[in-house]
Structures are given as structure tokens and as C-alpha cells.
Backbone and ligand atoms as CSV (ligand in chain L), in Angstrom:
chain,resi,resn,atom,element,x,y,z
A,1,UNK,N,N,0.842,-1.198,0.000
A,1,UNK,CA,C,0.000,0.000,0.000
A,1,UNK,C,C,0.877,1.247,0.000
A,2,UNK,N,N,0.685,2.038,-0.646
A,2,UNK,CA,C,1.263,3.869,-0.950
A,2,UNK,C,C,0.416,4.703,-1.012
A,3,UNK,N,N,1.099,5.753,-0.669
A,3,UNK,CA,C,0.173,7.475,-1.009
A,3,UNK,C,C,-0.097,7.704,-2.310
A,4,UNK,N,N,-1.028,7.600,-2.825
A,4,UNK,CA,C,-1.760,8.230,-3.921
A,4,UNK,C,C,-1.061,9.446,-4.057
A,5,UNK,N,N,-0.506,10.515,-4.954
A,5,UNK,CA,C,0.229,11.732,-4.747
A,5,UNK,C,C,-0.468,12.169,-5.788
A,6,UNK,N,N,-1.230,13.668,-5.772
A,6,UNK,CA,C,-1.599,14.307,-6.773
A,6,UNK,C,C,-0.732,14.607,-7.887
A,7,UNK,N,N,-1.521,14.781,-8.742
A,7,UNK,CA,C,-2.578,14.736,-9.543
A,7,UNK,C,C,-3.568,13.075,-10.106
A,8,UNK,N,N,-3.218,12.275,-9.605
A,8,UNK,CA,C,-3.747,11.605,-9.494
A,8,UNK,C,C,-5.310,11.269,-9.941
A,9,UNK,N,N,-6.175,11.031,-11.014
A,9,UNK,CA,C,-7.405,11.406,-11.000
A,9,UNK,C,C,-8.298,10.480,-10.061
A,10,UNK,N,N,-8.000,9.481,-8.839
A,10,UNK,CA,C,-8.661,8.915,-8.008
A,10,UNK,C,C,-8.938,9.820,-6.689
A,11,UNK,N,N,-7.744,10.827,-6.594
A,11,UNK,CA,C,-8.619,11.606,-5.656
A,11,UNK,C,C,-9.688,13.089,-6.059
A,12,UNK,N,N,-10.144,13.032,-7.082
A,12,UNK,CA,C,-11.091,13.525,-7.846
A,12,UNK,C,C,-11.994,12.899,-7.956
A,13,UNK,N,N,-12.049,11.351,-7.186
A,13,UNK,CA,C,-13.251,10.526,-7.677
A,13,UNK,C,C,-14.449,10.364,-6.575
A,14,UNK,N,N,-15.711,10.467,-6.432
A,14,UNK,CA,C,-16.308,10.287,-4.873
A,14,UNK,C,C,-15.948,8.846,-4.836
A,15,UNK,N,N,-16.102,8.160,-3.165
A,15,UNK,CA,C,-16.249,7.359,-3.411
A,15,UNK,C,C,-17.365,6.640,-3.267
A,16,UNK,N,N,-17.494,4.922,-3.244
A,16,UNK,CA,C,-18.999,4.204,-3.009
A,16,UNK,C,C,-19.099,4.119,-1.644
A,17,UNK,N,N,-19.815,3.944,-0.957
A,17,UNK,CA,C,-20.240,3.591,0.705
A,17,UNK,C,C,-19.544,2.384,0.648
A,18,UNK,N,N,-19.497,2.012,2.032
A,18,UNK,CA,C,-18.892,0.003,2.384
A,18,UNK,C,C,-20.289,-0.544,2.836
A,19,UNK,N,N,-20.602,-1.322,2.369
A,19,UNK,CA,C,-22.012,-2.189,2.366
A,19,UNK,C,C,-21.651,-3.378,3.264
A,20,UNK,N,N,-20.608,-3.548,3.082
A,20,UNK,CA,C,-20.335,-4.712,3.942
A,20,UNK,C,C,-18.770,-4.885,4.771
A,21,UNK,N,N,-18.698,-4.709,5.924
A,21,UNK,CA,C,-17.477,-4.599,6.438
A,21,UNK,C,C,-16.831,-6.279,6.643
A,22,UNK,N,N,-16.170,-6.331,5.519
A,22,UNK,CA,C,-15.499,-7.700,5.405
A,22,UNK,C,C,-13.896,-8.017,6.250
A,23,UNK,N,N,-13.549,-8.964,5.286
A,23,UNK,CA,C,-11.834,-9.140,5.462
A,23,UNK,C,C,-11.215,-8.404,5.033
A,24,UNK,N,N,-11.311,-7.732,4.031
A,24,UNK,CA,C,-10.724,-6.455,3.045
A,24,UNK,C,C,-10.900,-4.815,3.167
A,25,UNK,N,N,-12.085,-5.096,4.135
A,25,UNK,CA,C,-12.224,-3.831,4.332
A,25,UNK,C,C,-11.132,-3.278,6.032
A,26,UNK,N,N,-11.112,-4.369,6.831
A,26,UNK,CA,C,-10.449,-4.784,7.853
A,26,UNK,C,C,-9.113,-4.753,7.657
A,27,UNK,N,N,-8.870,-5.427,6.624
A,27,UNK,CA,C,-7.281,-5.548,6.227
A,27,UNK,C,C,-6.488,-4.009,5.673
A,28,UNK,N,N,-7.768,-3.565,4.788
A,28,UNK,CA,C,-7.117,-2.249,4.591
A,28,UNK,C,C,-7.326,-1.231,5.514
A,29,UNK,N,N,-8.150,-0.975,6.491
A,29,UNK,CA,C,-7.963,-0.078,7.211
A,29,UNK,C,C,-6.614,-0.023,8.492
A,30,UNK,N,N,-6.462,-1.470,8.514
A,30,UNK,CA,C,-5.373,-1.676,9.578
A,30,UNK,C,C,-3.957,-1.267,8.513
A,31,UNK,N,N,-4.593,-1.281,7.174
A,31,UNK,CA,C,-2.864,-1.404,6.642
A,31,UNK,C,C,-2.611,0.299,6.755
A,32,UNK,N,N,-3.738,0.758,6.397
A,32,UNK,CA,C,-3.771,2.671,5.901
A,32,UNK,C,C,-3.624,3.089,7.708
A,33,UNK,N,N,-3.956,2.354,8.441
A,33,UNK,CA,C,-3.069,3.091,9.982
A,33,UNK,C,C,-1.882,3.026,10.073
A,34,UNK,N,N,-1.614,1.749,9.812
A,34,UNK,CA,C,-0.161,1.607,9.512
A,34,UNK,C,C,1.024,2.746,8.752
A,35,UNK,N,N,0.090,2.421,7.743
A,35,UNK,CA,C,0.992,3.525,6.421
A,35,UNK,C,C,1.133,5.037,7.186
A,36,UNK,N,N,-0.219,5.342,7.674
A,36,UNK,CA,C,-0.512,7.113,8.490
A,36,UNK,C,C,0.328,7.207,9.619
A,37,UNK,N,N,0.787,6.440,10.700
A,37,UNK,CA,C,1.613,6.252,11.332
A,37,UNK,C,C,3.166,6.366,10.972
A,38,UNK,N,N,3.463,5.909,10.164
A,38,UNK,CA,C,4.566,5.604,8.850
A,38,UNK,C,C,4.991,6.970,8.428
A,39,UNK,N,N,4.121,7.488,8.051
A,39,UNK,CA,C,4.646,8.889,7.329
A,39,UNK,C,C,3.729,10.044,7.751
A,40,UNK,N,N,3.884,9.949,9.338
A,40,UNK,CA,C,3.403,10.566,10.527
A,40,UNK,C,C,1.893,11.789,10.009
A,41,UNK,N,N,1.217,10.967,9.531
A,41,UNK,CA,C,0.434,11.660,9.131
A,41,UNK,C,C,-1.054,11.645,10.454
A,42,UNK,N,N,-1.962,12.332,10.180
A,42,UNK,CA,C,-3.022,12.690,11.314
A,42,UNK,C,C,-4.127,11.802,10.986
A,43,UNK,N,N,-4.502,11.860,9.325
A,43,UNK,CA,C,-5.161,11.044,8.885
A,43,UNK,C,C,-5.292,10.484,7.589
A,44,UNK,N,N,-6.281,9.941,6.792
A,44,UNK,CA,C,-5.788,9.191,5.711
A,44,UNK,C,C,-7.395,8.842,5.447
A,45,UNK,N,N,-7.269,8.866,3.770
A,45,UNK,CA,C,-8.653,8.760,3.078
A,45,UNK,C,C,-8.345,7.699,2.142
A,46,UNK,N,N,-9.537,6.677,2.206
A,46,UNK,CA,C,-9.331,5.210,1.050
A,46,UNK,C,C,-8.958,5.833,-0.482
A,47,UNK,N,N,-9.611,7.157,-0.494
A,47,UNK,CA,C,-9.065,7.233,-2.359
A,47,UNK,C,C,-7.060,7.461,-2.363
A,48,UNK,N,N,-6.932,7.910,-1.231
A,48,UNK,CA,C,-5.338,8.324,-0.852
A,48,UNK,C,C,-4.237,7.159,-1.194
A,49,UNK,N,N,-4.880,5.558,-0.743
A,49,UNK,CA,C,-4.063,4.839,-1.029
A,49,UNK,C,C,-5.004,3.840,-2.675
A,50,UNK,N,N,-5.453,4.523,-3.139
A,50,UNK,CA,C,-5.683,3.922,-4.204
A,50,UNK,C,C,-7.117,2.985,-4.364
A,51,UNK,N,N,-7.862,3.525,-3.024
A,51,UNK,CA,C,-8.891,2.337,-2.790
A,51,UNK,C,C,-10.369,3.538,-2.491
A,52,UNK,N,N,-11.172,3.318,-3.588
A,52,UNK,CA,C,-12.450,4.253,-3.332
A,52,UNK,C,C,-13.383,3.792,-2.924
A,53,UNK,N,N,-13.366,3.770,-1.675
A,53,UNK,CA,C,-14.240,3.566,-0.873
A,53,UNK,C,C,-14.440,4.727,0.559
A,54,UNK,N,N,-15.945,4.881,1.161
A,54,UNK,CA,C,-15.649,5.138,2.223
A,54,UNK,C,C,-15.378,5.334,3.519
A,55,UNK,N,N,-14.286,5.880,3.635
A,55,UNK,CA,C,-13.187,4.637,4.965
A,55,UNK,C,C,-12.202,5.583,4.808
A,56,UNK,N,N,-12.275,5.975,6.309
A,56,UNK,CA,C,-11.077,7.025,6.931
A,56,UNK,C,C,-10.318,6.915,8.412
A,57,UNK,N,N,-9.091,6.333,8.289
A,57,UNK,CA,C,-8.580,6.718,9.498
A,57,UNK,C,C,-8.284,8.073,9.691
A,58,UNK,N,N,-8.150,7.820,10.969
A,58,UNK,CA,C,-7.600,9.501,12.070
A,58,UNK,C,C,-7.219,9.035,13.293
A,59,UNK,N,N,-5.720,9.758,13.747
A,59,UNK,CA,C,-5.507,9.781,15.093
A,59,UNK,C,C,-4.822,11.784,15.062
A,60,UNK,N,N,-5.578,12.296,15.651
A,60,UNK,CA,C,-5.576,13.299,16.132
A,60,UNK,C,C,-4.015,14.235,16.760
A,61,UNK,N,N,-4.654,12.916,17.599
A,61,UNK,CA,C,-3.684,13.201,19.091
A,61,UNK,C,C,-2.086,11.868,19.030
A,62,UNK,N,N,-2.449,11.035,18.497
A,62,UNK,CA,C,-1.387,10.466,17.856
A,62,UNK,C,C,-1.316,9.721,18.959
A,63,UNK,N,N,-1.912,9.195,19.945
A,63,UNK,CA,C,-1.870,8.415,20.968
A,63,UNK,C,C,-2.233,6.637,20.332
A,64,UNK,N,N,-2.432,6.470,19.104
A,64,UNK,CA,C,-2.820,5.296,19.423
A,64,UNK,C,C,-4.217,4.321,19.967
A,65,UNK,N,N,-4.761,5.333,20.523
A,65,UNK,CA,C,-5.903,5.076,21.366
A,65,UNK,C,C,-7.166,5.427,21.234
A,66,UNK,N,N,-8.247,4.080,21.355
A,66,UNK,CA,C,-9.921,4.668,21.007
A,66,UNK,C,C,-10.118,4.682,19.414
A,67,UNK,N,N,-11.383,4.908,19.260
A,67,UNK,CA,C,-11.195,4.415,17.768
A,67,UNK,C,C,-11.234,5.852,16.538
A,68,UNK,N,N,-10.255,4.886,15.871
A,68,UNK,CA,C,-9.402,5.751,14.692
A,68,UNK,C,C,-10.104,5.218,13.325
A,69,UNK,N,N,-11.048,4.405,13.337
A,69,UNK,CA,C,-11.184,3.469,12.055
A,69,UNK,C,C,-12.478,4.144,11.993
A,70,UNK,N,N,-13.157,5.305,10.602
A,70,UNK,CA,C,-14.807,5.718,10.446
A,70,UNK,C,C,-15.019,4.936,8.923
A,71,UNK,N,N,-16.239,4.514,8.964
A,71,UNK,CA,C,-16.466,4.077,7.747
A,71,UNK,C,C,-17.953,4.801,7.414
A,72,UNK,N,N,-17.977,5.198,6.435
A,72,UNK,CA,C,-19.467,6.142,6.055
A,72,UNK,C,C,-19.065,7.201,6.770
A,73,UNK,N,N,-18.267,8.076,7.003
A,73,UNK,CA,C,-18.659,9.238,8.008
A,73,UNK,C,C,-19.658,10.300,7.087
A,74,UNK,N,N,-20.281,11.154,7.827
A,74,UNK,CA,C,-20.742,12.235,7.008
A,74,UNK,C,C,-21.141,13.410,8.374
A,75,UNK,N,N,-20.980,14.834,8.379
A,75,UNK,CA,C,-20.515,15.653,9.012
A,75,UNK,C,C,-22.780,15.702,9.103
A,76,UNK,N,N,-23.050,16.153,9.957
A,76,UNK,CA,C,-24.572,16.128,10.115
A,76,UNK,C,C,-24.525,17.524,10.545
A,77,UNK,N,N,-23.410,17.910,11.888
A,77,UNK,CA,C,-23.924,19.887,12.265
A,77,UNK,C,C,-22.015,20.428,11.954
A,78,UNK,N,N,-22.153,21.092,11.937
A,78,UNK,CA,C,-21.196,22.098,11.813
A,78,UNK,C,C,-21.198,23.499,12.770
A,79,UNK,N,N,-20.153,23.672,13.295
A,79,UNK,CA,C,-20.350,25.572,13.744
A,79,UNK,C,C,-19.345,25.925,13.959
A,80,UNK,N,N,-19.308,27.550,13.784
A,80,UNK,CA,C,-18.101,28.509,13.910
A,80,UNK,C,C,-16.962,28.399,12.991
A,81,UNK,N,N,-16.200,29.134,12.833
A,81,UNK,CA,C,-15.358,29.147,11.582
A,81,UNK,C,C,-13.912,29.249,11.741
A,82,UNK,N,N,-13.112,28.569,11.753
A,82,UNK,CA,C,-11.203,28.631,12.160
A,82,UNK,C,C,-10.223,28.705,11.156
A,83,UNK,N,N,-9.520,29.586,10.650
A,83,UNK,CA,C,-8.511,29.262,9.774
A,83,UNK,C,C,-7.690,28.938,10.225
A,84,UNK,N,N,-6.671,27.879,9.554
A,84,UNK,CA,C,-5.604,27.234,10.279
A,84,UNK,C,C,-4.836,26.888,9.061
A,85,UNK,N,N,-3.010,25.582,9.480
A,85,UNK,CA,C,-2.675,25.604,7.997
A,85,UNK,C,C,-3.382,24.323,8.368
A,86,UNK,N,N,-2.769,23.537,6.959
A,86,UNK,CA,C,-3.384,22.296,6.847
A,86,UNK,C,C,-2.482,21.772,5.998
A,87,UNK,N,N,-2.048,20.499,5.827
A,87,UNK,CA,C,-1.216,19.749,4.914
A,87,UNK,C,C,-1.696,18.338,4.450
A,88,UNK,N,N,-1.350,17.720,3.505
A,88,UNK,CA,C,-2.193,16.027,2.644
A,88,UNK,C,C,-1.123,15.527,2.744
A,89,UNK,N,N,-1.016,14.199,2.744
A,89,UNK,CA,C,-0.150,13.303,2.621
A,89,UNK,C,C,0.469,13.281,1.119
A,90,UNK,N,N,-0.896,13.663,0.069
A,90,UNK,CA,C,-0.745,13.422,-1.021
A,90,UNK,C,C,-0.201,14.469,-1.640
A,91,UNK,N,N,0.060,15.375,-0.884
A,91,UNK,CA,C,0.403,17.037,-1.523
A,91,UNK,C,C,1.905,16.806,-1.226
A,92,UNK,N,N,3.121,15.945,-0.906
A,92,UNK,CA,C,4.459,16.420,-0.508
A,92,UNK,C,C,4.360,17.988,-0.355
A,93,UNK,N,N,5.212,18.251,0.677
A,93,UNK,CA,C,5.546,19.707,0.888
A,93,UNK,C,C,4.439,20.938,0.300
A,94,UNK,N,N,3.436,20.520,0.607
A,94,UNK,CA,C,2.514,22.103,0.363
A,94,UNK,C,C,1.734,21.852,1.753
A,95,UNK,N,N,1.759,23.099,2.042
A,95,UNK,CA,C,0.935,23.674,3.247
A,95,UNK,C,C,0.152,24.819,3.028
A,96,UNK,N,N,-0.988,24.931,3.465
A,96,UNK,CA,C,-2.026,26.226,3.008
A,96,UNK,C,C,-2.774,26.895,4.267
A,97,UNK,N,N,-3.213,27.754,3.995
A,97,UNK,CA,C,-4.357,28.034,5.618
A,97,UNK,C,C,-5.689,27.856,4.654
A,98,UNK,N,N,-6.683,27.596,5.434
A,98,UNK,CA,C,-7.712,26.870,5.324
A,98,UNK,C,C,-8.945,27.058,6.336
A,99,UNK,N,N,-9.977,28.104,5.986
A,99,UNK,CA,C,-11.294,28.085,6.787
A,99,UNK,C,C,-12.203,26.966,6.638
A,100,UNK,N,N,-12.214,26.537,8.064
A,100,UNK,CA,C,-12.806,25.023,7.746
A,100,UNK,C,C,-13.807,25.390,9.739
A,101,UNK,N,N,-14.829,24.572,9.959
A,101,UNK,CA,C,-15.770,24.767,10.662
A,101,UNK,C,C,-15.045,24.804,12.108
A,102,UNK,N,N,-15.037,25.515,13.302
A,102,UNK,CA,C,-14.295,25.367,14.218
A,102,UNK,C,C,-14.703,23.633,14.959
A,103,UNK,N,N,-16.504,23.360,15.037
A,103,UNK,CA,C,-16.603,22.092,15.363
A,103,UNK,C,C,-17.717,21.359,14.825
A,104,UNK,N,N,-17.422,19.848,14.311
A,104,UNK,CA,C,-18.278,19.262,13.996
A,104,UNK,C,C,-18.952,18.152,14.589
A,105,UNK,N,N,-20.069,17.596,14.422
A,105,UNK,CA,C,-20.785,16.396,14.462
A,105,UNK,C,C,-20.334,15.038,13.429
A,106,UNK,N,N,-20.006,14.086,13.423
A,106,UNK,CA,C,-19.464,13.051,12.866
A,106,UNK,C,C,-20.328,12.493,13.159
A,107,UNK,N,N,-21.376,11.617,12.209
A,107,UNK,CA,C,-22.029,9.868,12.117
A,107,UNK,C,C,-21.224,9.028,11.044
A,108,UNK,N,N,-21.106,8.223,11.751
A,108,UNK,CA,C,-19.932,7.239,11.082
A,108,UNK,C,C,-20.292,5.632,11.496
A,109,UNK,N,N,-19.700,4.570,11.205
A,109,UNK,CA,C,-19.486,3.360,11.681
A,109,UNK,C,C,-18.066,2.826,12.063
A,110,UNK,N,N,-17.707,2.037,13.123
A,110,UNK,CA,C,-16.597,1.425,13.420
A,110,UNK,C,C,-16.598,0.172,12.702
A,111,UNK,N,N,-15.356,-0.915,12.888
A,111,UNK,CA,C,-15.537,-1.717,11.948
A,111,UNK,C,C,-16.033,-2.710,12.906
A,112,UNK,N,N,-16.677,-2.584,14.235
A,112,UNK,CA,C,-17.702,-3.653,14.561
A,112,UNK,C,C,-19.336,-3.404,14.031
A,113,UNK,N,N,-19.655,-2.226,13.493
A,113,UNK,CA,C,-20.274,-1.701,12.609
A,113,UNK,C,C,-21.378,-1.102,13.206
A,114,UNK,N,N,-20.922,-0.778,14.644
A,114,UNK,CA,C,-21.506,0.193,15.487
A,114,UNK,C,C,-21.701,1.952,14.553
A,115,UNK,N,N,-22.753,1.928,15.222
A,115,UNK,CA,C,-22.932,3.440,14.846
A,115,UNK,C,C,-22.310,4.420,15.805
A,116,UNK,N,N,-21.413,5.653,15.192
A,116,UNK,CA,C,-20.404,6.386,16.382
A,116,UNK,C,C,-21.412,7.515,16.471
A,117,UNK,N,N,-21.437,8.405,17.175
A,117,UNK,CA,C,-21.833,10.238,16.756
A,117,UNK,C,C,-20.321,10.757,17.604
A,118,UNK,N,N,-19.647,11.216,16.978
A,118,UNK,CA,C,-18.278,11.969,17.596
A,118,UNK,C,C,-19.085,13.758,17.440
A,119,UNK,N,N,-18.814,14.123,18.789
A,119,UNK,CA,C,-18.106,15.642,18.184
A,119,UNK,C,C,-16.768,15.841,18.299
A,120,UNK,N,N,-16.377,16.690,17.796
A,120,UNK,CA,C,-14.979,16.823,17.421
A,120,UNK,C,C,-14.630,18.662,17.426
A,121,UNK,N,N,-13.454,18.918,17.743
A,121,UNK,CA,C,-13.417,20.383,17.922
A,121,UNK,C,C,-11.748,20.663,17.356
A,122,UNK,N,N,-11.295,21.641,17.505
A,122,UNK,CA,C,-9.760,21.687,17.501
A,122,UNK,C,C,-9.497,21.193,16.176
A,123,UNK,N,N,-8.697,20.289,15.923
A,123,UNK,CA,C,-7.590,19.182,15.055
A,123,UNK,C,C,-8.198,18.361,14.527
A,124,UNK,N,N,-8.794,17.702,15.757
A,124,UNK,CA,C,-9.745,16.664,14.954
A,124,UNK,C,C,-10.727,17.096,14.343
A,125,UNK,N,N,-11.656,18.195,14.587
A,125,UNK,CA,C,-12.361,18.806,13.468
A,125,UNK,C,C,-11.787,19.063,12.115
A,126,UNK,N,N,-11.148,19.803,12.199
A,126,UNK,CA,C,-10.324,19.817,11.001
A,126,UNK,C,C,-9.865,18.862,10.557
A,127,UNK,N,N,-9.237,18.129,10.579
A,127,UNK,CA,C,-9.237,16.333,10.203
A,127,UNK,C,C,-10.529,15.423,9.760
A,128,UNK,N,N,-11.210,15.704,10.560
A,128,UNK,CA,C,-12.413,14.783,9.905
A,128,UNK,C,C,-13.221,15.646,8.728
A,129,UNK,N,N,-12.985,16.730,8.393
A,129,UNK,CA,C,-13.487,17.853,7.340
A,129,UNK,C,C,-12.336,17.465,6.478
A,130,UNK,N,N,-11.295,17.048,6.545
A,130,UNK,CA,C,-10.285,17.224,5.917
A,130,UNK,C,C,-10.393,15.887,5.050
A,131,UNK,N,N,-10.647,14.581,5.742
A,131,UNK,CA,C,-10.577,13.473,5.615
A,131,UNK,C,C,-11.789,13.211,4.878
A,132,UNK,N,N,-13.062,13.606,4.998
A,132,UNK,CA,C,-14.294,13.698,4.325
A,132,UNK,C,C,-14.519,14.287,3.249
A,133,UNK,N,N,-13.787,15.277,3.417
A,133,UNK,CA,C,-13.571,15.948,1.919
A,133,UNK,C,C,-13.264,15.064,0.811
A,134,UNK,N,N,-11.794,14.128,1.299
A,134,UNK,CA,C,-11.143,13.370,-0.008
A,134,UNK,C,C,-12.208,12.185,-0.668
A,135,UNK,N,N,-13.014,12.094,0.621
A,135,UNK,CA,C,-14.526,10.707,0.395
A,135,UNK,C,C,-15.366,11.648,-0.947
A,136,UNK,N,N,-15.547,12.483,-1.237
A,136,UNK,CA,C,-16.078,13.382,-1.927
A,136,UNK,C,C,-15.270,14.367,-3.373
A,137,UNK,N,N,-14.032,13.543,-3.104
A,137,UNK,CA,C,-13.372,13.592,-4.379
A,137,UNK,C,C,-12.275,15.129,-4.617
A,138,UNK,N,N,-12.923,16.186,-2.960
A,138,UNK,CA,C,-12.707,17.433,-2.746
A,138,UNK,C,C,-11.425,17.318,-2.264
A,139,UNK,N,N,-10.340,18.089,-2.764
A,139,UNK,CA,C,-8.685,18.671,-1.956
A,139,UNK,C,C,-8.466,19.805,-1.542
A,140,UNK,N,N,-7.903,19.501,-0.610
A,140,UNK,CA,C,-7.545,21.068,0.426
A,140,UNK,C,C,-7.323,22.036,-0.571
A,141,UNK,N,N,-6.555,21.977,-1.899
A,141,UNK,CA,C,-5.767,23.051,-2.636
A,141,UNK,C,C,-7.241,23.716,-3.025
A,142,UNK,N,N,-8.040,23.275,-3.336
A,142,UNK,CA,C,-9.739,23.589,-3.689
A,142,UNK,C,C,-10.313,24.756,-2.486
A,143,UNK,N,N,-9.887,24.458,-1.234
A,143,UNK,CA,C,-10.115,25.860,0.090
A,143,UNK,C,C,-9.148,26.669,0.235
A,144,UNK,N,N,-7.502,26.390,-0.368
A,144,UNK,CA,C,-6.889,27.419,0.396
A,144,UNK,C,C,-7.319,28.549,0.105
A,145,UNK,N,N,-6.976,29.732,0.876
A,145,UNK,CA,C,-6.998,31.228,0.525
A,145,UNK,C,C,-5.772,31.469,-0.349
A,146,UNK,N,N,-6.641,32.274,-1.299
A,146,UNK,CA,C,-5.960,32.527,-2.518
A,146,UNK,C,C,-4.531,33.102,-2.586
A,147,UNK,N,N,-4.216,33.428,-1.307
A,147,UNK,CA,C,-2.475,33.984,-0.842
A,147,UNK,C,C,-1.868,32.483,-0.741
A,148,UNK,N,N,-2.562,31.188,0.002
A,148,UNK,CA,C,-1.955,30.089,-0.179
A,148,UNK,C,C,-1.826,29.529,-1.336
A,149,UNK,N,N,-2.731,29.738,-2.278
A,149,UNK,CA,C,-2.955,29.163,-3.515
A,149,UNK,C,C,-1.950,29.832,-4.457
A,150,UNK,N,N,-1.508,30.808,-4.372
A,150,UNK,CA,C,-0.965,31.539,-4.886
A,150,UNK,C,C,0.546,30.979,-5.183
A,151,UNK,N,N,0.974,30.843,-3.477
A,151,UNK,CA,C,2.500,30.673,-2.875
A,151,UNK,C,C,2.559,29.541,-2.903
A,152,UNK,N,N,1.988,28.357,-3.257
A,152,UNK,CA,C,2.176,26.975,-3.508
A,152,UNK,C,C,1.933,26.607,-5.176
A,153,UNK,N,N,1.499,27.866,-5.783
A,153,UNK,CA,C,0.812,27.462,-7.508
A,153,UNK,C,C,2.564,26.632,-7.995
A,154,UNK,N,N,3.344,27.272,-7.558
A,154,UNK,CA,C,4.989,26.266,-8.350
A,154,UNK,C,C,5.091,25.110,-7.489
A,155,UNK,N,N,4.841,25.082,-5.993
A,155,UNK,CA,C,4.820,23.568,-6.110
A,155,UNK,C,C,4.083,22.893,-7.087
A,156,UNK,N,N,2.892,22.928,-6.913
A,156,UNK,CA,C,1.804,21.952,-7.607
A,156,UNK,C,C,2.062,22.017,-8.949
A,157,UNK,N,N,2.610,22.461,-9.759
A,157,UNK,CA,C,2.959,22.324,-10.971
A,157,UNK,C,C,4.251,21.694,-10.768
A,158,UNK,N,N,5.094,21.545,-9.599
A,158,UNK,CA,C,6.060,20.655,-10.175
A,158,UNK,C,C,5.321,19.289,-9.984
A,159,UNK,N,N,4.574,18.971,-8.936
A,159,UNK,CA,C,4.074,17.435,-8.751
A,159,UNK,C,C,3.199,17.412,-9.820
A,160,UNK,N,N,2.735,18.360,-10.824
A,160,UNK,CA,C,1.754,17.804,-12.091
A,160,UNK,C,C,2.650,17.410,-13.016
A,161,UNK,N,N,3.678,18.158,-12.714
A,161,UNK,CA,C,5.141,17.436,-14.022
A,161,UNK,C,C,5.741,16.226,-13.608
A,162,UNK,N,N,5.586,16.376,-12.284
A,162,UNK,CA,C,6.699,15.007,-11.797
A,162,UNK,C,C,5.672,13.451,-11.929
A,163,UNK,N,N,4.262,13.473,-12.098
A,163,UNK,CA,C,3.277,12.664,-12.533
A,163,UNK,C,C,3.054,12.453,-13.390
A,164,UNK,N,N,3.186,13.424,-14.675
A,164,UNK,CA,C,3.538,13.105,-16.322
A,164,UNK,C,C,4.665,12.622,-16.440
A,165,UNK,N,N,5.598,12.412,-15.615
A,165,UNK,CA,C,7.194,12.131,-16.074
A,165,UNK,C,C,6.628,10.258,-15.948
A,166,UNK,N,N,6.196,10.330,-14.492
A,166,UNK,CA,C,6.268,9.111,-14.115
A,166,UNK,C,C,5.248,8.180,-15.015
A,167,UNK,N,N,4.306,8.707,-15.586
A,167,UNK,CA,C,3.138,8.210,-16.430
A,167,UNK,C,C,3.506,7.653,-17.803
A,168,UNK,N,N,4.577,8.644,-17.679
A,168,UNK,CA,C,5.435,8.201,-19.656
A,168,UNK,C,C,6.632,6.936,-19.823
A,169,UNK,N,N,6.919,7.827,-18.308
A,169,UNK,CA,C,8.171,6.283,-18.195
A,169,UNK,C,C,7.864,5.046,-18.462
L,1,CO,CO,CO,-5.447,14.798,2.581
């Protein structure tokens, strides 16, 4: 399993719901903690490693602890408004600021296929907006403020070149 790295057209793609929480769906969420752990990331979206479905880890707080595994999430309330930066696994080296809800409501499933309701505030708000987004095909570079968008436009054109290089090879 690997990071999907933009431009990529799978994280442009929504994905399908999980209808059925199997061996595969189990296997990959333990592998994509793994991987997020790995390349110390906060969280991680199934289109990220190549798999469209939806299914998002998150550890926040990076403890390890309580559950990190949402499957179906979808944000139900929202309130207040925080800009902050924000960074993708799939973006190497771009960072942006980003108005995103100060706190949300999360309905989701674990993979005993319990129904969760999280609220979430801080980091993890922003993370699970962040992470829900990619379920929906949406990338951070799509919110930054246009001063971020601006000051990162030469990164992202080198990773759109460095993805045609690799596509031709
Ligand atoms: Co991301």
C-alpha cells in the first residue's frame, strides 16, 4: 500500500459507501493506519491509497488510542469558523491556511459496525473535514486562501510534471 500523490485522477473521484465490512475492508484499514503512522500523518482517506471507498482513518492526538477506524462518516452539524494551515499526505511539501468549521458532528461506523456520533473540535475537526472531503473527491488546494494558492501554484505544478514524467516512463 502507498500514497496516492496528486494529480492523481482517483482523488477527484467520490467514493462508493462500504455495504459490507469484510476481510478487506479490515485488512485495509489496519494497513492505511499503519501507512498514516509511517509517514506521521493525522489522517488518511481510502481514495489516498488507491482504494475508493468510504473509509477514513484519524488519530488526532497520535496516541494510538480509542477508535481511529470511520467508515461512512458524514458531518450532520457544523459551527463557527477557524482558519488554520493544513497539509495532505498526497500534496508532498505544500501547506495552506484553510477556513474550515471550528466544530463538527461526525455519524460514522466502526468496523464492529456500530454506529459512532463523535463531536470533534480543535484538530480533529479539522481532520475529519479534511478526511471527508477526499470521500467526496474534494482537496484542500480547492479551500486554500488565494495567498496560499498563490505561494504553492509552483509547487503543484512541479508534482503535475513530476506525474507526467512518471506516467510516460
Ligand atoms: Co489529505
Amino acid at each position: 500500500m502507498n500514497i496516492i500523490i496528486y494529480p492523481d485522477e482517483i482523488l477527484r473521484q467520490k467514493t462508493s459507501p462500504i455495504e459490507e465490512i469484510d476481510d478487506t475492508v479490515r485488512k485495509n484499514a489496519e494497513d492505511m493506519l499503519k501507512l498514516m503512522y509511517k509517514m506521521e500523518g493525522v489522517g488518511l482517506a481510502g481514495p489516498q491509497v488507491g482504494w475508493s471507498k468510504s473509509l477514513i482513518v484519524i488519530d488526532a492526538s497520535g496516541d494510538k488510542e480509542g477508535e481511529r477506524v470511520f467508515i461512512n462518516p458524514v458531518i450532520v452539524e457544523d459551527e463557527g469558523i477557524l482558519l488554520s494551515d493544513e497539509g495532505c499526505l498526497s500534496f508532498p511539501g505544500i501547506t495552506g491556511k484553510i477556513s474550515r468549521a471550528d466544530e463538527v458532528e461526525v455519524v460514522a461506523y466502526n468496523l464492529k459496525g456500530e454506529q459512532l456520533k463523535i463531536t470533534a473540535g480543535g484538530l480533529l475537526s479539522r481532520v475529519f473535514q479534511h478526511e471527508i472531503d477526499h470521500l467526496n473527491g474534494k482537496l484542500f488546494i480547492d479551500k486554500m486562501t488565494s495567498a496560499s494558492g498563490l505561494s504553492n501554484a509552483q509547487k503543484l505544478k512541479e508534482l503535475e510534471q513530476r506525474y507526467r514524467k512518471v506516467r510516460a516512463s
